[in-house]
VMD Tcl script that builds the backbone (N, CA, C; Angstrom):
set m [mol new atoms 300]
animate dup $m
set s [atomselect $m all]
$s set {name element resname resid chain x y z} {
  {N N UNK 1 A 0.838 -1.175 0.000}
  {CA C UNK 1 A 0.000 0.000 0.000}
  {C C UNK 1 A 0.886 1.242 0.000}
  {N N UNK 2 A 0.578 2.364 -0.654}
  {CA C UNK 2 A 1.038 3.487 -0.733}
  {C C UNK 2 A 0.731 4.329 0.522}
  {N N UNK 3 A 2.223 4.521 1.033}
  {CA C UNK 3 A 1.697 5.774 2.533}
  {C C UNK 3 A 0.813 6.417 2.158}
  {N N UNK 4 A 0.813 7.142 1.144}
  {CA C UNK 4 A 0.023 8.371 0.835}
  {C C UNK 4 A -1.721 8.183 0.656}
  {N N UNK 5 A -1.671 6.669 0.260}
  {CA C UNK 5 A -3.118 6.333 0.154}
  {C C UNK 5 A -3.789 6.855 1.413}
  {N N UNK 6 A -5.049 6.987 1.258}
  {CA C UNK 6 A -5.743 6.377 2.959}
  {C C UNK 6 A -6.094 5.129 2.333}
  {N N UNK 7 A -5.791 4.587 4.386}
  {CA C UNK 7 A -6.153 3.558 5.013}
  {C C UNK 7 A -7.479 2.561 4.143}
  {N N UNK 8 A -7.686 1.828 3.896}
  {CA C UNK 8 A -8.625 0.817 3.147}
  {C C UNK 8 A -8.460 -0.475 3.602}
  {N N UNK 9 A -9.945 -0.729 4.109}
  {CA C UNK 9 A -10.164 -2.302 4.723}
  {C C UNK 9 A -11.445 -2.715 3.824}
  {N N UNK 10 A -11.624 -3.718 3.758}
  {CA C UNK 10 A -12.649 -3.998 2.608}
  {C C UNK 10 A -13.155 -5.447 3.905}
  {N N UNK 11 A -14.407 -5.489 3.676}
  {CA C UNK 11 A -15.438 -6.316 4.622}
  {C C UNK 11 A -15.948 -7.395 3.627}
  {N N UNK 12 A -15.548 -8.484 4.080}
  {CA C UNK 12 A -15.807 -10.034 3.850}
  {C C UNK 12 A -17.227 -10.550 4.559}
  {N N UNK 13 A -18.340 -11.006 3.717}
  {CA C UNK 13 A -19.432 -11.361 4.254}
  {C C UNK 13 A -19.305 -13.358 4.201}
  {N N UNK 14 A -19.907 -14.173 5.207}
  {CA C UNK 14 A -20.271 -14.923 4.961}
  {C C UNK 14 A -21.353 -16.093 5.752}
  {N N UNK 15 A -21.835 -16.608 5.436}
  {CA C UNK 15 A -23.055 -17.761 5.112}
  {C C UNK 15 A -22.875 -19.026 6.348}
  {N N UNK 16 A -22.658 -19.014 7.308}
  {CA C UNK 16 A -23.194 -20.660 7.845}
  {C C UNK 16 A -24.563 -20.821 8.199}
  {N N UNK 17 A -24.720 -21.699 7.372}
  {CA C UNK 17 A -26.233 -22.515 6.728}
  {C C UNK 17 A -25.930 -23.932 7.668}
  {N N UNK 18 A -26.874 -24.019 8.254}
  {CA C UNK 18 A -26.977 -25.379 8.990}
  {C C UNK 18 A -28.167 -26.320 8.749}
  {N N UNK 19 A -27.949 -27.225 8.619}
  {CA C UNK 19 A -29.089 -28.357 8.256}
  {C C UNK 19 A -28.716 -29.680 8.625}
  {N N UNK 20 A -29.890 -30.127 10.049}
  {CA C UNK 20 A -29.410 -31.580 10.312}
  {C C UNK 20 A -28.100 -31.583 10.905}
  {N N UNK 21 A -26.755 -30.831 11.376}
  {CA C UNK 21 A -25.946 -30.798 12.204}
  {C C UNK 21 A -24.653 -30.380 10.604}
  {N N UNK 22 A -25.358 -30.367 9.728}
  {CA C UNK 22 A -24.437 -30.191 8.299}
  {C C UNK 22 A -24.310 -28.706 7.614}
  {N N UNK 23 A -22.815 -28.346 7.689}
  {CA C UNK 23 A -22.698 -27.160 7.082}
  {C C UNK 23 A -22.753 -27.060 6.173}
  {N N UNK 24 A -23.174 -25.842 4.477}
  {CA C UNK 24 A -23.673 -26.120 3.252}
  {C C UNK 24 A -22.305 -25.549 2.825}
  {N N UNK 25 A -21.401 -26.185 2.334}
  {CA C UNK 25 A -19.843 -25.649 1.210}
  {C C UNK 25 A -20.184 -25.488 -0.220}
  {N N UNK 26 A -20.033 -24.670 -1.122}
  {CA C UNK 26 A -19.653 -24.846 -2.197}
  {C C UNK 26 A -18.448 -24.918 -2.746}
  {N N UNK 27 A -18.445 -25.481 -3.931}
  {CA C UNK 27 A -17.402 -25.488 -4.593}
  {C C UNK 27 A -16.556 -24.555 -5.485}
  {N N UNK 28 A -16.109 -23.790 -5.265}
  {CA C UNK 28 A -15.369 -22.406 -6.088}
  {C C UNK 28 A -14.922 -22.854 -7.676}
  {N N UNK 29 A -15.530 -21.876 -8.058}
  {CA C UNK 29 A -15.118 -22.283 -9.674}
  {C C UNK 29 A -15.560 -20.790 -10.467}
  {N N UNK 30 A -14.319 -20.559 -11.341}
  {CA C UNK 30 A -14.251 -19.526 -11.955}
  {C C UNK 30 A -14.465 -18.430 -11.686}
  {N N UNK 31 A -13.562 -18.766 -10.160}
  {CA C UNK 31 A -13.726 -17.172 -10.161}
  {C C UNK 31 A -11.918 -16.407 -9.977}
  {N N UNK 32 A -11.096 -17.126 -10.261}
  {CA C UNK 32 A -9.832 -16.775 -9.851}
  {C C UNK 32 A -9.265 -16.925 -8.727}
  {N N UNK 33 A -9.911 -17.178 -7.716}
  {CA C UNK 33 A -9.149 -17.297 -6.066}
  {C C UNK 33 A -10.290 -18.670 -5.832}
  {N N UNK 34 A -9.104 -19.481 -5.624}
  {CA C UNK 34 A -9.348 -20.478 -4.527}
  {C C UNK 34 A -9.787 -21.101 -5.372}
  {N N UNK 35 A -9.929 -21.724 -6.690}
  {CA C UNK 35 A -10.916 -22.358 -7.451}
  {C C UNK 35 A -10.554 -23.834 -7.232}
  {N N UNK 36 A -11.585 -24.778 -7.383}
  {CA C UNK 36 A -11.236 -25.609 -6.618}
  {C C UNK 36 A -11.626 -26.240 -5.345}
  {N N UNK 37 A -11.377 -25.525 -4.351}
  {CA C UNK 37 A -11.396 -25.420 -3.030}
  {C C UNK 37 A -13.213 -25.331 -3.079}
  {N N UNK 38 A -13.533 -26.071 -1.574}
  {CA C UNK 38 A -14.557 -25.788 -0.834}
  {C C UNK 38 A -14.996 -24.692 0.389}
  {N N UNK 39 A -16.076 -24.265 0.118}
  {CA C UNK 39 A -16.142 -22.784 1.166}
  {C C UNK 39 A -17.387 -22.157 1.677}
  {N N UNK 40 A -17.216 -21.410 2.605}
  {CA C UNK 40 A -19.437 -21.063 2.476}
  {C C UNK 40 A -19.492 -19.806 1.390}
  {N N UNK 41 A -20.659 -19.783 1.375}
  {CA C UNK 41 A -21.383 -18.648 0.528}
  {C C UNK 41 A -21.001 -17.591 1.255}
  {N N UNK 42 A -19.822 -16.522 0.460}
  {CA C UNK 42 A -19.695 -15.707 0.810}
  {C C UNK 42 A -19.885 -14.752 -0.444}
  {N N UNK 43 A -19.088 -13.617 0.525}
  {CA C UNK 43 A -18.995 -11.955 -0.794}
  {C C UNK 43 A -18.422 -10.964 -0.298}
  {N N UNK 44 A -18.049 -9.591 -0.975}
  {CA C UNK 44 A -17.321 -8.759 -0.575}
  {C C UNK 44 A -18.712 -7.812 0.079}
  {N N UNK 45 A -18.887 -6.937 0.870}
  {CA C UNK 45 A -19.730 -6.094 1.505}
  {C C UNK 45 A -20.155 -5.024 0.086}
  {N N UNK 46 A -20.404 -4.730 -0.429}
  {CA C UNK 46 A -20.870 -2.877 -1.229}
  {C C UNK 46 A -21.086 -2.302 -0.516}
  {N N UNK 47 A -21.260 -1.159 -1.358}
  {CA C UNK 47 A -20.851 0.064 -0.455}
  {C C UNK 47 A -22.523 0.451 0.129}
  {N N UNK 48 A -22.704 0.693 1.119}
  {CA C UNK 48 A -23.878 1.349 1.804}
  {C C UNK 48 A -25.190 0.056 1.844}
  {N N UNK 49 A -24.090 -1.331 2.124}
  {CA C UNK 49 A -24.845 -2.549 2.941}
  {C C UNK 49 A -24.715 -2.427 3.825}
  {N N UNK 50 A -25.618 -3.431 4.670}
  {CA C UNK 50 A -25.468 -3.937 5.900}
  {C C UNK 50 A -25.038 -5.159 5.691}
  {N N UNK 51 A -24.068 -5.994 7.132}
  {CA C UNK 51 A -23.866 -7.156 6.470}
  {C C UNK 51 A -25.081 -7.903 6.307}
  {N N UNK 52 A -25.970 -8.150 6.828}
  {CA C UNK 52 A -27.441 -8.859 6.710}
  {C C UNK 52 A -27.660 -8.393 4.992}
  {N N UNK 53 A -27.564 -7.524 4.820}
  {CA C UNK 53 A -28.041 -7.346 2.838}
  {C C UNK 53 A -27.170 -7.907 2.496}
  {N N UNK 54 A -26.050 -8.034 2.687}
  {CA C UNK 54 A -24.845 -8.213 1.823}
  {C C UNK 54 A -25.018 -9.466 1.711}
  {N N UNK 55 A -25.269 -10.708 2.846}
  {CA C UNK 55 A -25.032 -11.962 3.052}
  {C C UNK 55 A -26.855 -12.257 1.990}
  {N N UNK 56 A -27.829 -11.886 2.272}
  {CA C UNK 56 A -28.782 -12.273 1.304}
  {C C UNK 56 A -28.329 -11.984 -0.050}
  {N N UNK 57 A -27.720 -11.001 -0.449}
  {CA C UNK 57 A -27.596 -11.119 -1.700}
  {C C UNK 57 A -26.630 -11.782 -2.102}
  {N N UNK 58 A -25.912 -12.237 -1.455}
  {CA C UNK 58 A -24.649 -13.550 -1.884}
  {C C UNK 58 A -25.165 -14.743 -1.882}
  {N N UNK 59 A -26.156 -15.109 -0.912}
  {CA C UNK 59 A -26.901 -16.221 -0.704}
  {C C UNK 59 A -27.722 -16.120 -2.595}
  {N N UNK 60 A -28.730 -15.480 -2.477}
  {CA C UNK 60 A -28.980 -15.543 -3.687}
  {C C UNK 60 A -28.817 -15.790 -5.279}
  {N N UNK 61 A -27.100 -15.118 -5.196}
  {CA C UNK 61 A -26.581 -15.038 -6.086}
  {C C UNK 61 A -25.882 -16.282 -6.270}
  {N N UNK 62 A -25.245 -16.862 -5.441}
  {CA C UNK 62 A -24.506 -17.870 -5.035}
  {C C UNK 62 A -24.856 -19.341 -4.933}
  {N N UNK 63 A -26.171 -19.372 -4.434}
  {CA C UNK 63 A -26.971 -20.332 -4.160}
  {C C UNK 63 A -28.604 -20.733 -4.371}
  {N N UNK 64 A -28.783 -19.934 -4.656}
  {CA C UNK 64 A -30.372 -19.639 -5.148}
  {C C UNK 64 A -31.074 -19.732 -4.127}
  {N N UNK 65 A -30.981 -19.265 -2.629}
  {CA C UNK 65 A -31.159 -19.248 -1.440}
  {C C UNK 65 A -31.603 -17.781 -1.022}
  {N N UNK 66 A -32.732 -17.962 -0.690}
  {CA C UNK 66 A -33.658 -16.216 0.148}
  {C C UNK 66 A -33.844 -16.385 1.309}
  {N N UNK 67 A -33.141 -15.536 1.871}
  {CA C UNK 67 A -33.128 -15.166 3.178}
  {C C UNK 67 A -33.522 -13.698 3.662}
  {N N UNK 68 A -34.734 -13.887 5.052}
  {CA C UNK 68 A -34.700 -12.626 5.431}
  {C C UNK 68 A -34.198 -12.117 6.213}
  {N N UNK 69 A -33.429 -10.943 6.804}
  {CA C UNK 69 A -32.400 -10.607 7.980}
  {C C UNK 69 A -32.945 -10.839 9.633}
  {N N UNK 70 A -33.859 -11.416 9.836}
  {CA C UNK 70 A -34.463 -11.655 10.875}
  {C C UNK 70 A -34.204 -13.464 11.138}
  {N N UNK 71 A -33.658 -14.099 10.225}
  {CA C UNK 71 A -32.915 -15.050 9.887}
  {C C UNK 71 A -31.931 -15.133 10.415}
  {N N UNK 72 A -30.986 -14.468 10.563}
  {CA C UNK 72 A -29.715 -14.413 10.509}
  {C C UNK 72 A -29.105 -13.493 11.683}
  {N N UNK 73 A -27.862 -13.898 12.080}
  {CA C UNK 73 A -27.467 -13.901 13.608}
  {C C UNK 73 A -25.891 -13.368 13.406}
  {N N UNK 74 A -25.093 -12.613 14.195}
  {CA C UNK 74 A -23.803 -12.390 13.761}
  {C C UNK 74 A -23.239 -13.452 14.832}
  {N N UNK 75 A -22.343 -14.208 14.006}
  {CA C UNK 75 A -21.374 -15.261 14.921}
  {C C UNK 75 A -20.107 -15.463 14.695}
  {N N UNK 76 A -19.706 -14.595 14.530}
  {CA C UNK 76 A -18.304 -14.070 14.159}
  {C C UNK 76 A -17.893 -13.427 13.435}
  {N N UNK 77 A -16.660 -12.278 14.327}
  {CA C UNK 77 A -16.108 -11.011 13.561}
  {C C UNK 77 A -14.376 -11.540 13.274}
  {N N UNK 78 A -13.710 -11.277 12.579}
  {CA C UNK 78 A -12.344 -11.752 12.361}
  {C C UNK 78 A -11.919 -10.293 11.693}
  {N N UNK 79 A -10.601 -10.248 12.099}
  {CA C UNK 79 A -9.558 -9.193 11.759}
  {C C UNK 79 A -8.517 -10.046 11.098}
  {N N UNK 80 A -8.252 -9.885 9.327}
  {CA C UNK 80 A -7.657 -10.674 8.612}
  {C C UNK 80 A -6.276 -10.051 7.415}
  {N N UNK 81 A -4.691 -10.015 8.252}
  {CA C UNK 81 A -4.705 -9.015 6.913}
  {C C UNK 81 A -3.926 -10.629 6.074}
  {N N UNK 82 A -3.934 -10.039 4.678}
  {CA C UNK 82 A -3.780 -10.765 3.611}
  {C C UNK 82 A -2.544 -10.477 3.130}
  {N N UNK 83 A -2.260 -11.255 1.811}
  {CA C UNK 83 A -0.748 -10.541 1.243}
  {C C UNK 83 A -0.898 -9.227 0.838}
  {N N UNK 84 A -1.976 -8.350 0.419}
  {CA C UNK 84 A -2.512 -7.594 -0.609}
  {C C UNK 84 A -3.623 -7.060 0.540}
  {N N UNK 85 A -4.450 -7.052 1.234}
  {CA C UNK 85 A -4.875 -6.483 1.344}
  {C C UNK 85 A -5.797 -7.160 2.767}
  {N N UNK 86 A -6.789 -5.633 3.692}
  {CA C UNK 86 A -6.789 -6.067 5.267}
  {C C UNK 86 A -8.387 -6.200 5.457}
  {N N UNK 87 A -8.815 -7.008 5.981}
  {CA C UNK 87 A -9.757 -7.365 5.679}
  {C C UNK 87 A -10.989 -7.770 7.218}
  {N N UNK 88 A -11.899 -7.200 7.107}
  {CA C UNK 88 A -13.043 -7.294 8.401}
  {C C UNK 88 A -13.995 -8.314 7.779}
  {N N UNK 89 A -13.817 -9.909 8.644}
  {CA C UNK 89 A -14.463 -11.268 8.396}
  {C C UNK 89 A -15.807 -11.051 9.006}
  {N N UNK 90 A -17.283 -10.968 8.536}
  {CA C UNK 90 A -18.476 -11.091 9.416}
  {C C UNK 90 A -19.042 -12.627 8.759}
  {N N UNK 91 A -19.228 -13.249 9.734}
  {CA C UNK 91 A -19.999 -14.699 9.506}
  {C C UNK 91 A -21.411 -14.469 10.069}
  {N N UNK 92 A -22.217 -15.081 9.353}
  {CA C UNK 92 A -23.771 -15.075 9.653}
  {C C UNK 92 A -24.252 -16.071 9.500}
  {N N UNK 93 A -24.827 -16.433 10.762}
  {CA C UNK 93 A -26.014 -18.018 10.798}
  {C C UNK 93 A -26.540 -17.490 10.774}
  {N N UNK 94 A -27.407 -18.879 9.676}
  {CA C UNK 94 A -28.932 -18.823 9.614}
  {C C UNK 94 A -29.286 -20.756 10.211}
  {N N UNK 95 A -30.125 -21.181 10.237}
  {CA C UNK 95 A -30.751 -22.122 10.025}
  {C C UNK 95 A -31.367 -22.639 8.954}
  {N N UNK 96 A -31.776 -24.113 8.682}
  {CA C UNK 96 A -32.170 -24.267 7.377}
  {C C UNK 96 A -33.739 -24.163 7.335}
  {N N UNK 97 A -34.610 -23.928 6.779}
  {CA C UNK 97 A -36.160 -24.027 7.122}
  {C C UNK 97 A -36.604 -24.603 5.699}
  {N N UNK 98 A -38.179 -24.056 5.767}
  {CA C UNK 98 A -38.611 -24.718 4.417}
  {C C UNK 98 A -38.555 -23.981 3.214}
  {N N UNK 99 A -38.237 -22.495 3.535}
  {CA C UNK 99 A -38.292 -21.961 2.226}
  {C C UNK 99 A -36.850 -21.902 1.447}
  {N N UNK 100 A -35.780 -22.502 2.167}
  {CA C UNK 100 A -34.661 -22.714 1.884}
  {C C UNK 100 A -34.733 -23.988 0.496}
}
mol reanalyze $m
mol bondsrecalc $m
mol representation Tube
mol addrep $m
């Protein structure tokens, strides 16, 4: 990072989906990082979300999964820096129900 920059942290959203004692992974593919690899439904935050929007619309996009924020619970915050860049982890349970 450039001194001169300002400071920039970019916010990581993600997904534990529980069903039956089973967490839901997907499989990464085409997207350049991690492909391959298994992971939850995540996403990067936009600008002027909450993480609760952020995590439905990854769910959606990701999984064809609707969720409403009354769903969903914060269960972990992580402070992550990277090679490249520093990063604020929010994880969000939900449970599985029927409209899942």
């Amino acid at each position: 990072m450039n001194k001169n920059e300002p400071f920039k942290i970019f916010i990581a959203i993600f997904l534990v989906l529980i069903k039956d004692g089973q967490v839901l992974l997907l499989k990464r593919t085409n997207t350049g990082y991690q492909d391959g690899k298994y992971g939850l439904v995540a996403g990067h935050l936009e600008e002027s979300e909450t993480a609760r929007q952020g995590i439905i619309r990854e769910a959606k996009e990701e999984a064809g999964i609707t969720l409403k924020p009354a769903d969903l619970e914060v269960v972990h915050v992580m402070h992550r820096y990277g090679s490249d860049r520093e990063y604020i982890d929010i994880h969000l349970k939900t449970k599985f129900d029927s409209r899942i």
